[in-house]
One Martini backbone bead per residue (centre of mass of N, CA, C, O) as a GRO file, in nm:
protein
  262
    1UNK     BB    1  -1.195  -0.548   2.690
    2UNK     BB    2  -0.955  -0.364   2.584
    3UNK     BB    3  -0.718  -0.574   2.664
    4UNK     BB    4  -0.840  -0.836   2.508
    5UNK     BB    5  -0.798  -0.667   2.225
    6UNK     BB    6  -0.456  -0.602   2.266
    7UNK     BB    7  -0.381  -0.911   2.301
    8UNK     BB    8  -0.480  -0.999   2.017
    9UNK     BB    9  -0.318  -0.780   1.878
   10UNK     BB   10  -0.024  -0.917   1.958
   11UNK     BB   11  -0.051  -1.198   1.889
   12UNK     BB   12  -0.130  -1.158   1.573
   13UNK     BB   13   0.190  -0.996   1.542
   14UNK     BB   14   0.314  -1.261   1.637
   15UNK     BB   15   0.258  -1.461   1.474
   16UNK     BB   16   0.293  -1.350   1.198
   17UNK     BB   17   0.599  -1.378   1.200
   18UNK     BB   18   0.588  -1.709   1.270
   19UNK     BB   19   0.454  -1.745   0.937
   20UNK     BB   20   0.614  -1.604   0.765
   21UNK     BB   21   0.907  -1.715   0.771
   22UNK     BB   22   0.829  -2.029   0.659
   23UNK     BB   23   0.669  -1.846   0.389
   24UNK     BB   24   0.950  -1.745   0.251
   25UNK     BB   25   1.076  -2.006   0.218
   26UNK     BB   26   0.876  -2.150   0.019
   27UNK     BB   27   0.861  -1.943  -0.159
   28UNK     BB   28   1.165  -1.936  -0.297
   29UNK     BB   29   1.203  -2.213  -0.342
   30UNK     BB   30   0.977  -2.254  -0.565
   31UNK     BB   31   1.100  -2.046  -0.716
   32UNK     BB   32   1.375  -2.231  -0.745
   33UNK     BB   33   1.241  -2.480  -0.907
   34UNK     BB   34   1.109  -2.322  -1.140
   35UNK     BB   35   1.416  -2.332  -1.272
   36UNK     BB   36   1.406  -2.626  -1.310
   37UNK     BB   37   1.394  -2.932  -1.433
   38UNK     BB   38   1.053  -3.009  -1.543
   39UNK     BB   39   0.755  -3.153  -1.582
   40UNK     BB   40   0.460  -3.052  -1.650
   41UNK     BB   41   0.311  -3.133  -1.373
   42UNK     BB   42   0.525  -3.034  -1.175
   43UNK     BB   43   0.507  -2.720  -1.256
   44UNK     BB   44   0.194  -2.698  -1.196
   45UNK     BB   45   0.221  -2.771  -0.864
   46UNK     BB   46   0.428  -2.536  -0.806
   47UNK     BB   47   0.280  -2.294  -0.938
   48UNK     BB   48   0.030  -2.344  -0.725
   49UNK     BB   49   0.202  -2.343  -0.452
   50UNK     BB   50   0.297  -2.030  -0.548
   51UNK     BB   51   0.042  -1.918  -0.524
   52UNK     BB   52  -0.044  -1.992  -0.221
   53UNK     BB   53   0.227  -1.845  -0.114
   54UNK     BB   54   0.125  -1.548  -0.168
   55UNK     BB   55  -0.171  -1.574  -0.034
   56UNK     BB   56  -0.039  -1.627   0.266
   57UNK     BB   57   0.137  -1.328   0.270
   58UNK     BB   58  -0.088  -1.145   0.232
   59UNK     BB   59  -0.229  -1.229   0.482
   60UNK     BB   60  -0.026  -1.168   0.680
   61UNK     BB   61   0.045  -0.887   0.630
   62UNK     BB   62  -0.270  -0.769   0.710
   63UNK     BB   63  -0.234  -0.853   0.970
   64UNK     BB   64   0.029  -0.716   1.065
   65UNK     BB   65  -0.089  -0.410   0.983
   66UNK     BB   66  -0.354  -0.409   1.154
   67UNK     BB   67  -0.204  -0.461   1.447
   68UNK     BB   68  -0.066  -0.200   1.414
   69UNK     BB   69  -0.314   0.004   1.396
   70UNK     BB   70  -0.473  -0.125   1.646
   71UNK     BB   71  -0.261  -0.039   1.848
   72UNK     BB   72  -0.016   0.194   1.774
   73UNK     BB   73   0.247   0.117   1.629
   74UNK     BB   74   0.229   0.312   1.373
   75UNK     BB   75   0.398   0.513   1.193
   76UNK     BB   76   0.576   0.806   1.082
   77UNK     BB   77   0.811   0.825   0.760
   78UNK     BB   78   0.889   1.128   0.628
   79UNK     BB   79   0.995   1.161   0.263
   80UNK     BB   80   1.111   1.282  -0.062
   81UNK     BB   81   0.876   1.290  -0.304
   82UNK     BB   82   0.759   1.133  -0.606
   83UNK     BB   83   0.481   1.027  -0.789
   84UNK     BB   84   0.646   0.880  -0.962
   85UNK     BB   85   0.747   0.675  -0.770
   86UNK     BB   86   0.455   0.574  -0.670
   87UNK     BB   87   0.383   0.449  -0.943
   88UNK     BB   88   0.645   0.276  -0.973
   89UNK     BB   89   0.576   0.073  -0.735
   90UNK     BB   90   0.316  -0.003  -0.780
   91UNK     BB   91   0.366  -0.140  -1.098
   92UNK     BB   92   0.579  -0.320  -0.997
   93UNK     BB   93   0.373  -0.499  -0.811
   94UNK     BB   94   0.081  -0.504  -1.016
   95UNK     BB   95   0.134  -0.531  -1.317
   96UNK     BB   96   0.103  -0.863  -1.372
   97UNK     BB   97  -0.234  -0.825  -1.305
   98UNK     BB   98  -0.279  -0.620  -1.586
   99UNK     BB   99  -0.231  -0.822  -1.756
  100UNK     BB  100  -0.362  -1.097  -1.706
  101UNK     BB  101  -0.629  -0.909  -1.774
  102UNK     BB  102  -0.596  -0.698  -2.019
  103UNK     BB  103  -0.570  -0.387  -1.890
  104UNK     BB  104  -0.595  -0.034  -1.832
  105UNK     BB  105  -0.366   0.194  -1.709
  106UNK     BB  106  -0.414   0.547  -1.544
  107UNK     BB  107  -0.167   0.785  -1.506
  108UNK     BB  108  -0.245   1.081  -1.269
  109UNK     BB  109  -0.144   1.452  -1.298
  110UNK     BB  110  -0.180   1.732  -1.184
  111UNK     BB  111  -0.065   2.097  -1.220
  112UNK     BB  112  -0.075   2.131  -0.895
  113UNK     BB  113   0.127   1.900  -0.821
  114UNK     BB  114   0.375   1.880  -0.705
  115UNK     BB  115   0.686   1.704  -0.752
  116UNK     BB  116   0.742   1.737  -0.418
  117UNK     BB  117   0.675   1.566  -0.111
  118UNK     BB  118   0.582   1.503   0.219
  119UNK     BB  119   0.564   1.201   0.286
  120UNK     BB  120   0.464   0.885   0.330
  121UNK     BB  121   0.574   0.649   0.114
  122UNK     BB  122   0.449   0.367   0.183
  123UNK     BB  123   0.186   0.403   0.275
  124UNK     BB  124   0.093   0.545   0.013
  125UNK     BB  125   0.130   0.284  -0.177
  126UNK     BB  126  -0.037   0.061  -0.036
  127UNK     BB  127  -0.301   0.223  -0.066
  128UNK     BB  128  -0.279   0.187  -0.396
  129UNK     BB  129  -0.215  -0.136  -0.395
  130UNK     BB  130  -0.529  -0.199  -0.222
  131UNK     BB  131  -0.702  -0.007  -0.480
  132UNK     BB  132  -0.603  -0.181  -0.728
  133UNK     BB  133  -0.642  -0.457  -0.676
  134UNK     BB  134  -0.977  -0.399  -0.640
  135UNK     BB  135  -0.997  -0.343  -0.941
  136UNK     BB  136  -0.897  -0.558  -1.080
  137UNK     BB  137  -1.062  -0.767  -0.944
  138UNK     BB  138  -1.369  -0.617  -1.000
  139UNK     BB  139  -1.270  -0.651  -1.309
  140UNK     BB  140  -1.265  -0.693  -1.635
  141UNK     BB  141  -1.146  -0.776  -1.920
  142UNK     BB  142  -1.030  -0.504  -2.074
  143UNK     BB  143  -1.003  -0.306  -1.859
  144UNK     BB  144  -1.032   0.008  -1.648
  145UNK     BB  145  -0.791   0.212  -1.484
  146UNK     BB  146  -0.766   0.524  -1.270
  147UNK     BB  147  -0.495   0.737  -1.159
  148UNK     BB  148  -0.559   1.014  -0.952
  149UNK     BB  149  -0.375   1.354  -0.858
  150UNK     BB  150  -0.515   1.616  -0.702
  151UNK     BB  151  -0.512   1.966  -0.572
  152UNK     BB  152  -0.690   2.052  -0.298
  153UNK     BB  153  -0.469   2.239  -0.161
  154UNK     BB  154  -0.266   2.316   0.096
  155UNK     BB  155  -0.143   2.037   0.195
  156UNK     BB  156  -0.344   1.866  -0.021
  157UNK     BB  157  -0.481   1.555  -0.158
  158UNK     BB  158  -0.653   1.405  -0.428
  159UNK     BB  159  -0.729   1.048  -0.454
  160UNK     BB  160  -0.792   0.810  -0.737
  161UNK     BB  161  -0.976   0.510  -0.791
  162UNK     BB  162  -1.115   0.416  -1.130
  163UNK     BB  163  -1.367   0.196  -1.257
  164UNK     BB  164  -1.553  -0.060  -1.465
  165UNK     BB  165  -1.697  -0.243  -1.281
  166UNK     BB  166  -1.949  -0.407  -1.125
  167UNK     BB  167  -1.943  -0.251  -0.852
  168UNK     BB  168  -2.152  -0.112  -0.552
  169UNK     BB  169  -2.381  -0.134  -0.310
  170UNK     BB  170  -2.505   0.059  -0.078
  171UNK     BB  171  -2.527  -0.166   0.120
  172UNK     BB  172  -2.211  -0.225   0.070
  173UNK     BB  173  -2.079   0.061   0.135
  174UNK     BB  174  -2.164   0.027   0.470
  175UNK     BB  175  -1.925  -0.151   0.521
  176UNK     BB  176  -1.649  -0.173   0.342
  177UNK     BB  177  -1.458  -0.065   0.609
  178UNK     BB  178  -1.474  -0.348   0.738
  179UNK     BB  179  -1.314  -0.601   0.877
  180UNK     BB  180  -1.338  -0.895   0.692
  181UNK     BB  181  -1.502  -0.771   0.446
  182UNK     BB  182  -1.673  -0.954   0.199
  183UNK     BB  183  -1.878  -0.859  -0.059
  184UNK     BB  184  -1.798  -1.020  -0.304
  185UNK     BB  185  -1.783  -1.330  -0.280
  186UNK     BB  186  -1.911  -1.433  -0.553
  187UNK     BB  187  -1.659  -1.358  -0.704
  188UNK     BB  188  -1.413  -1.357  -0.467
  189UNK     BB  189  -1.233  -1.505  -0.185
  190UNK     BB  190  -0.984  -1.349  -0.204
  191UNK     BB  191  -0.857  -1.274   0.081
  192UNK     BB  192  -0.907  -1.092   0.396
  193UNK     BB  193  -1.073  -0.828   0.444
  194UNK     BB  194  -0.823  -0.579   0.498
  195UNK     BB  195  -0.763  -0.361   0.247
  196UNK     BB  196  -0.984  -0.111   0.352
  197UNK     BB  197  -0.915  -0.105   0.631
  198UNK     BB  198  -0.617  -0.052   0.635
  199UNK     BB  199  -0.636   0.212   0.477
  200UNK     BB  200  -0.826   0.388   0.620
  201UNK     BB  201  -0.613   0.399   0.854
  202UNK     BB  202  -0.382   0.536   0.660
  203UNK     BB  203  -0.526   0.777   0.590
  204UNK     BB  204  -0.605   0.887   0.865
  205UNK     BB  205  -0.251   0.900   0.961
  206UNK     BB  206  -0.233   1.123   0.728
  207UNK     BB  207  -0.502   1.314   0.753
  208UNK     BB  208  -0.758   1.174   0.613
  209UNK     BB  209  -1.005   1.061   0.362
  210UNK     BB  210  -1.224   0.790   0.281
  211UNK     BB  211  -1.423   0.707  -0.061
  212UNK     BB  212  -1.732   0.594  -0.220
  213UNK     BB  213  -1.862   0.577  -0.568
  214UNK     BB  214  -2.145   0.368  -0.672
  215UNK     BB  215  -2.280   0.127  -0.912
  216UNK     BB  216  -2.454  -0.145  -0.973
  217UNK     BB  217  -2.243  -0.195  -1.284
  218UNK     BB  218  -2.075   0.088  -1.271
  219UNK     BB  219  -1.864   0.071  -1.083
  220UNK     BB  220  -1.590   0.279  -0.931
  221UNK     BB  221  -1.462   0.520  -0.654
  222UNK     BB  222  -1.209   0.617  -0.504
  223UNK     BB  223  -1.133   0.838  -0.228
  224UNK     BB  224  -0.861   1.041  -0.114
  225UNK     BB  225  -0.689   1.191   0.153
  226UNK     BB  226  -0.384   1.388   0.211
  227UNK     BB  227  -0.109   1.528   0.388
  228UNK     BB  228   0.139   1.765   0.354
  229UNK     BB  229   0.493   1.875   0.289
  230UNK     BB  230   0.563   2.125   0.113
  231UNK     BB  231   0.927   2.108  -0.017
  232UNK     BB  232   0.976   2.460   0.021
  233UNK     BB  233   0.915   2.465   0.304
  234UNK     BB  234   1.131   2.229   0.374
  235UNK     BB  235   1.379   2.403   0.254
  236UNK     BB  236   1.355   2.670   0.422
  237UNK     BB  237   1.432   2.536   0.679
  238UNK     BB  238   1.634   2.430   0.656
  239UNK     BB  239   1.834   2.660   0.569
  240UNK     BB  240   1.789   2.856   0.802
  241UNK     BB  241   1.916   2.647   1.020
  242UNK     BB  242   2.191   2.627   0.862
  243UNK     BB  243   2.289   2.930   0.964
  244UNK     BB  244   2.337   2.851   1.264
  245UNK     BB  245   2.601   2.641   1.121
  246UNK     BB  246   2.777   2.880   1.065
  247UNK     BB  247   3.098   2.885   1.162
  248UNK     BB  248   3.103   2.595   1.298
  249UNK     BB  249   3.181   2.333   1.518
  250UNK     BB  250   3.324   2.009   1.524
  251UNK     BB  251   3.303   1.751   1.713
  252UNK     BB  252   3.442   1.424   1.691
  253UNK     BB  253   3.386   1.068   1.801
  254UNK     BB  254   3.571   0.803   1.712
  255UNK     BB  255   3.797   0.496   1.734
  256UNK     BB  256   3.718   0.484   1.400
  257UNK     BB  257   3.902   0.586   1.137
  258UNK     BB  258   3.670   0.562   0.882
  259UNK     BB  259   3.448   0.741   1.049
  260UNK     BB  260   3.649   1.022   1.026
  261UNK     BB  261   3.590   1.057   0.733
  262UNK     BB  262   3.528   1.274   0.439
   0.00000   0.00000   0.00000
């Protein structure tokens, strides 16, 4: 059973390769397209195209990120970040969807949170943009999203994204991180129902965990840690290490010439 489990989600993540490819396609084009002159009709049913191919990526997307989690293929690739860098790159991919709903979002960090820490940089960004879209979609216009960052201990973080949305109830807190489930269907289908398993997922990766708060009609809190390591510990490691090769020699081979240049 869990052979056949393990070819589905490898059949999953080489399919999803070969329908992104020519749905990259489609969308540059239309994006390309909608610059060129047309007719009111025209520009309406491009646009329309193109809203249906942005949703289309981001279906394989999930499913591509999903089958990368559920085989263990994903990786963790940690890096020198703060958390302003985390915050702008969130802002930038989904800030275009906090106007069109005339929402306030407001990004905060405590005061005990180092300016820089070492994690997996793109994983934290997803977890942040996959937990403020779904305040988004079930916010509604002129709504309020806070996305904020304190130190929970030395080398752990707690991050929250509370809104002021529908809320959701007790019985549906109970599947809500499972694949593939969208309790709110009848508010709205859109999306693959794997945005709150892949971030569970990758919350886990990092070494957190993730929970949700809410009443129904009263808003939701999703709330996760994740463990890092402060930037201070990991410059006096790399300082110590590099006293090792303090007047020592380096031997260089390389038959290019440019690449032997200092």
């Amino acid at each position: 059973m869990e052979n056949k489990e393990v070819s589905a989600q490898f059949f999953l993540s080489n399919l999803s390769h070969e329908i992104r490819t020519p749905l990259n396609g489609i969308f540059g084009y239309t994006q390309l397209l909608l610059k060129t002159k047309m007719d009111k009709t025209q520009k309406m049913y491009i646009t329309s195209m193109n809203q249906c191919c942005v949703q289309l990526v981001e279906l394989v997307n999930d499913i591509l990120d999903f089958s990368k989690l559920t085989t263990g293929k994903a990786q963790i690739n940690n890096e020198c970040v703060s958390l302003k860098e985390i915050f702008d790159e969130v802002s930038s991919a989904i800030g275009y969807r906090i106007k069109e709903k005339r929402q306030k979002c407001r990004y905060t960090v405590g005061p005990d949170v180092p300016d820089y820490i070492i994690t997996d940089k793109q994983k934290l960004v997803q977890i942040f943009i996959n937990l403020v879209s779904n305040a988004i979609k079930f916010t509604p216009i002129n709504g309020r999203i806070i996305v904020a960052v304190i130190a929970k201990s030395k080398g752990v973080i707690e991050c929250s994204v509370e809104d002021n949305g529908i809320g959701i109830s007790l019985e549906d807190q109970q599947k809500l991180f499972n694949p593939f489930i969208q309790v709110q269907e009848s508010v709205t289908k859109n999306g693959s129902g794997l945005g709150l398993a892949i971030s569970k997922r990758l919350v886990e990766l990092l070494g957190g965990m993730i929970s949700v708060e809410s009443d129904k009609d009263h808003g939701a809190v999703f709330s996760f840690t994740i463990k890092y390591e402060p930037y201070e510990d990991f410059k006096n490691y790399v300082e110590q290490n590099s006293k090792n090769l303090k007047d020592k020699y380096v031997l260089l081979v390389d038959d290019n010439v440019d690449n032997r240049l200092f």
